[in-house]
C-alpha positions as CSV (number, residue, x, y, z in Angstrom):
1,X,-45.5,5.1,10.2
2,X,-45.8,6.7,6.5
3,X,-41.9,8.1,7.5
4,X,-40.7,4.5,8.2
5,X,-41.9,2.9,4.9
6,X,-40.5,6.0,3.2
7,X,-37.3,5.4,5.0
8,X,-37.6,1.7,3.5
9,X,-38.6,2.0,0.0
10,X,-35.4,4.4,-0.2
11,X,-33.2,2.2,1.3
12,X,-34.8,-0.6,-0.7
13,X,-34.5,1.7,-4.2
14,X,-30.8,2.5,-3.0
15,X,-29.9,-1.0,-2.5
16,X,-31.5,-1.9,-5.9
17,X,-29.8,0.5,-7.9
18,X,-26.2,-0.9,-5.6
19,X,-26.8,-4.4,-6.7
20,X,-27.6,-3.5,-10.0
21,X,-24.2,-1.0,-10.4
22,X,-22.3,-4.3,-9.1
23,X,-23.7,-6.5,-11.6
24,X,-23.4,-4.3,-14.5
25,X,-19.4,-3.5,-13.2
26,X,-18.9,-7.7,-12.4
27,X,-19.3,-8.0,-16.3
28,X,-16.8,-5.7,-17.2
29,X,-13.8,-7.6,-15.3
30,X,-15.6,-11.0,-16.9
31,X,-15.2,-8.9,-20.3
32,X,-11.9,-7.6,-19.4
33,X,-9.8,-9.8,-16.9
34,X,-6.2,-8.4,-17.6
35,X,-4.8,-5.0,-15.7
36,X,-1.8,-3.2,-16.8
37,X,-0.9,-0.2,-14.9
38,X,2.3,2.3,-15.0
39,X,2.7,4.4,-11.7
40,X,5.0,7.2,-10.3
41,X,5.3,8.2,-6.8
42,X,7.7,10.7,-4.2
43,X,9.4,9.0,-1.2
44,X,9.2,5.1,-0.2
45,X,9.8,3.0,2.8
46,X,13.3,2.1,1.4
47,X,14.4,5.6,0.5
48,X,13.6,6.7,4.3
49,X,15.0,3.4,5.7
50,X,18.4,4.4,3.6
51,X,18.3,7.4,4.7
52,X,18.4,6.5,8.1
53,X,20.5,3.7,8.7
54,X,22.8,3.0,5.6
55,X,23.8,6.5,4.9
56,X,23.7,8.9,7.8
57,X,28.2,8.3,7.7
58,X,28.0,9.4,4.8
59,X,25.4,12.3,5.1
60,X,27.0,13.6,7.9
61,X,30.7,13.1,6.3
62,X,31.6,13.7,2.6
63,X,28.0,13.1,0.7
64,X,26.4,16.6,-0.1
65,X,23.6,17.9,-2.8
66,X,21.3,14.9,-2.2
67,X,18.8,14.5,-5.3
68,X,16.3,12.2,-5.3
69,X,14.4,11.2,-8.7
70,X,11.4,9.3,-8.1
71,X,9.5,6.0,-7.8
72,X,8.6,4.3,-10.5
73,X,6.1,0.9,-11.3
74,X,5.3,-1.0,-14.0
75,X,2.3,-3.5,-12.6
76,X,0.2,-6.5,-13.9
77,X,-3.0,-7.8,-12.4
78,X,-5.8,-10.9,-13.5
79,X,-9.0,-10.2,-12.1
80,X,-10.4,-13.4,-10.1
81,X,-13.7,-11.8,-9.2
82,X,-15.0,-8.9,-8.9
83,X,-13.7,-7.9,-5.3
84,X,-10.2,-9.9,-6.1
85,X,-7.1,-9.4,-8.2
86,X,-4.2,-10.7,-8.1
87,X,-0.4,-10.1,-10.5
88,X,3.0,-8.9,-9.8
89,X,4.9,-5.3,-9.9
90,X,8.3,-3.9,-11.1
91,X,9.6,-0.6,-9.2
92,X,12.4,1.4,-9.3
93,X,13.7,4.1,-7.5
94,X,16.7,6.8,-8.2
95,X,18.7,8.7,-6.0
96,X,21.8,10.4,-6.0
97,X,24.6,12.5,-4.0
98,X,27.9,14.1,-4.5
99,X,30.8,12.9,-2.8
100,X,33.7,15.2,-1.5
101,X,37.3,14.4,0.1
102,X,36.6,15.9,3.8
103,X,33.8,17.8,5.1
104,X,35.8,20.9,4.8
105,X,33.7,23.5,2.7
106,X,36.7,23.7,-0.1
107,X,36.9,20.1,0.0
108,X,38.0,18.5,-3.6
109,X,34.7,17.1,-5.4
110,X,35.8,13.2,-5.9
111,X,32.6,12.0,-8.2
112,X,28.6,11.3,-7.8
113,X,27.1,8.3,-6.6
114,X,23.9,6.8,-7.8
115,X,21.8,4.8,-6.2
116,X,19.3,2.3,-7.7
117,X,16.3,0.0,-6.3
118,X,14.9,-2.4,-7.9
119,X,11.9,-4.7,-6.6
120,X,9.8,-7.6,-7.7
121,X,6.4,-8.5,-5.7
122,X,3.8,-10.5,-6.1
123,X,0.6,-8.8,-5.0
124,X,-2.9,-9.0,-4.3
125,X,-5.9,-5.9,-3.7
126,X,-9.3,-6.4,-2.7
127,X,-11.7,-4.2,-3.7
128,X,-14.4,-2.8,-1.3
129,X,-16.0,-0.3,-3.1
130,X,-16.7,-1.2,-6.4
131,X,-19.1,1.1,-8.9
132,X,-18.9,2.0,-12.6
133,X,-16.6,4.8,-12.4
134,X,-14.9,4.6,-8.9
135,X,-13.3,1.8,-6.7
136,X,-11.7,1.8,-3.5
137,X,-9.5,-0.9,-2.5
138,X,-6.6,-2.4,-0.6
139,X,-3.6,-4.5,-1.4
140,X,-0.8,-6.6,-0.4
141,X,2.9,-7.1,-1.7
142,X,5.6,-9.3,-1.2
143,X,8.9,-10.2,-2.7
144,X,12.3,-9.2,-3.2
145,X,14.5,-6.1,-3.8
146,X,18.0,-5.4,-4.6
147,X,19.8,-2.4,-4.0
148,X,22.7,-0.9,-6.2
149,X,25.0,1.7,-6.1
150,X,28.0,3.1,-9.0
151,X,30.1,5.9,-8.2
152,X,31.5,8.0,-11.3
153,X,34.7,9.5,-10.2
154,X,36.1,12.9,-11.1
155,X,38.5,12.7,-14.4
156,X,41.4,14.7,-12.0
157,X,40.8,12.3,-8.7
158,X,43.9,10.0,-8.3
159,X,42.9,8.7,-5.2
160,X,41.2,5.4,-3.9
161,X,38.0,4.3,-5.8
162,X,35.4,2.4,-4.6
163,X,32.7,0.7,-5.5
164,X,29.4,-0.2,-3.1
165,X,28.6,-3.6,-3.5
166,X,24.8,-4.8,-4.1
167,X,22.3,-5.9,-1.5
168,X,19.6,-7.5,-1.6
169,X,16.2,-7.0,0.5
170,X,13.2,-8.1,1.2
171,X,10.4,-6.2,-0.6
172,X,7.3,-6.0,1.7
173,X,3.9,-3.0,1.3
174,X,0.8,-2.3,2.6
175,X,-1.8,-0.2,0.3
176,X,-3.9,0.6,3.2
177,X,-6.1,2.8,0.7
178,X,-6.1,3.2,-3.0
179,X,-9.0,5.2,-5.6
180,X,-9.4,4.0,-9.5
181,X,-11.6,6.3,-11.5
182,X,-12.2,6.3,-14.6
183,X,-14.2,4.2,-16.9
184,X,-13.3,0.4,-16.5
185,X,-11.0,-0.3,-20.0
186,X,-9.3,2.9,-19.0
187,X,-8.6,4.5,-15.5
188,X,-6.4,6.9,-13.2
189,X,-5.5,5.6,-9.3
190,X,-3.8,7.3,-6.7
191,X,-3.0,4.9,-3.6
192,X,-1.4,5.2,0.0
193,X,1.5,2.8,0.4
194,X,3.7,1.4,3.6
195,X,6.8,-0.2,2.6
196,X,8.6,0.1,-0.8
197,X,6.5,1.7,-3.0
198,X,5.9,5.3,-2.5
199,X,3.9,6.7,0.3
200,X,1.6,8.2,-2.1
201,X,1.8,7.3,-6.0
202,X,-0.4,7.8,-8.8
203,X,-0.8,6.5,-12.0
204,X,-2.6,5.1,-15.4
205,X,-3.9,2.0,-16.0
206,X,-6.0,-0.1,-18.8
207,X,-8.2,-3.1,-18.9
208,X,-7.9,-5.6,-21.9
């Protein structure tokens, strides 16, 4: 009997000093509504999805030295409560490849194409964990992309030049998990992503 009440005025003491965490972190977003956040990450949705379909011709033909430079984000958020946020993103991702006359191994160099894509979402997390110096939390994105691609040709090449035309995509992600820490005006995150942001990314952000 004296173990149970134990048991329950710790539980009761935990879930005090919860509550009381909660309240004291719901006045810092009432304080501070406004998120900016700058991320970078390795490897998206897109990249792979490129990859895959749009460029295997080419990977198998006369594309060599594949480089890829990163993801990129610039992101804004308003906090609606304290569990809720919603803004919009900016992302861009680099990648580039040489390009060669035949797949023979003293094939001519013709130039280096590099690829660009560009997304706008709107977005929404939702926090489940929320204490003074860590949060976990989820998220949501959709919107659209555009993909772009400019060749730079050899000075020497005389042949045919071509140029890929622009596409544009739907942008869609999942942030099945993502970890702020930090103090609340200032923070660090690393997140999980399925879609066009990176599969993992990590970055900065500031409350004001």
């Amino acid at each position: 009997m004296m173990k149970r009440i134990v048991v329950i005025l710790l539980a009761a003491i935990m879930s005090c000093g919860a509550v009381k965490a909660q309240e004291v972190q719901s006045e810092y977003w009432r304080e501070k509504p406004n998120t900016l956040q700058i991320s970078a990450g390795w490897i998206s949705g897109f990249w792979n999805a490129k990859m895959l379909f749009a460029w295997i011709p080419a990977a198998v033909g006369h594309s060599r030295n594949w480089d890829y430079f990163g993801n990129y984000g610039l992101q804004y958020y308003y906090q609606v409560t304290w569990y809720c946020r919603v803004g919009g993103k900016l992302n861009w991702e680099i990648d580039a490849y040489d390009i060669y006359e035949s797949k023979a191994e003293d094939a001519k160099k013709q130039g280096v194409t590099r690829n660009n894509t560009v997304s706008l979402v709107a977005s929404v997390q939702f926090t489940y964990l929320n204490r003074p110096h860590v949060q976990l939390y989820s998220g949501l994105d959709v919107g659209v992309g555009a993909h772009f691609a400019n060749t730079r040709y050899e000075a020497d090449y005389t042949g045919e030049k071509k140029q890929t035309p622009g596409v544009w995509l739907l942008a869609a992600n999942i942030t099945p998990l993502g970890v702020a820490f930090g103090s609340w005006q200032v923070y660090g995150y690393v997140e999980t992503n399925l879609g066009y942001e990176s599969y993992i990314k990590a970055g900065l952000g500031v409350h004001f």
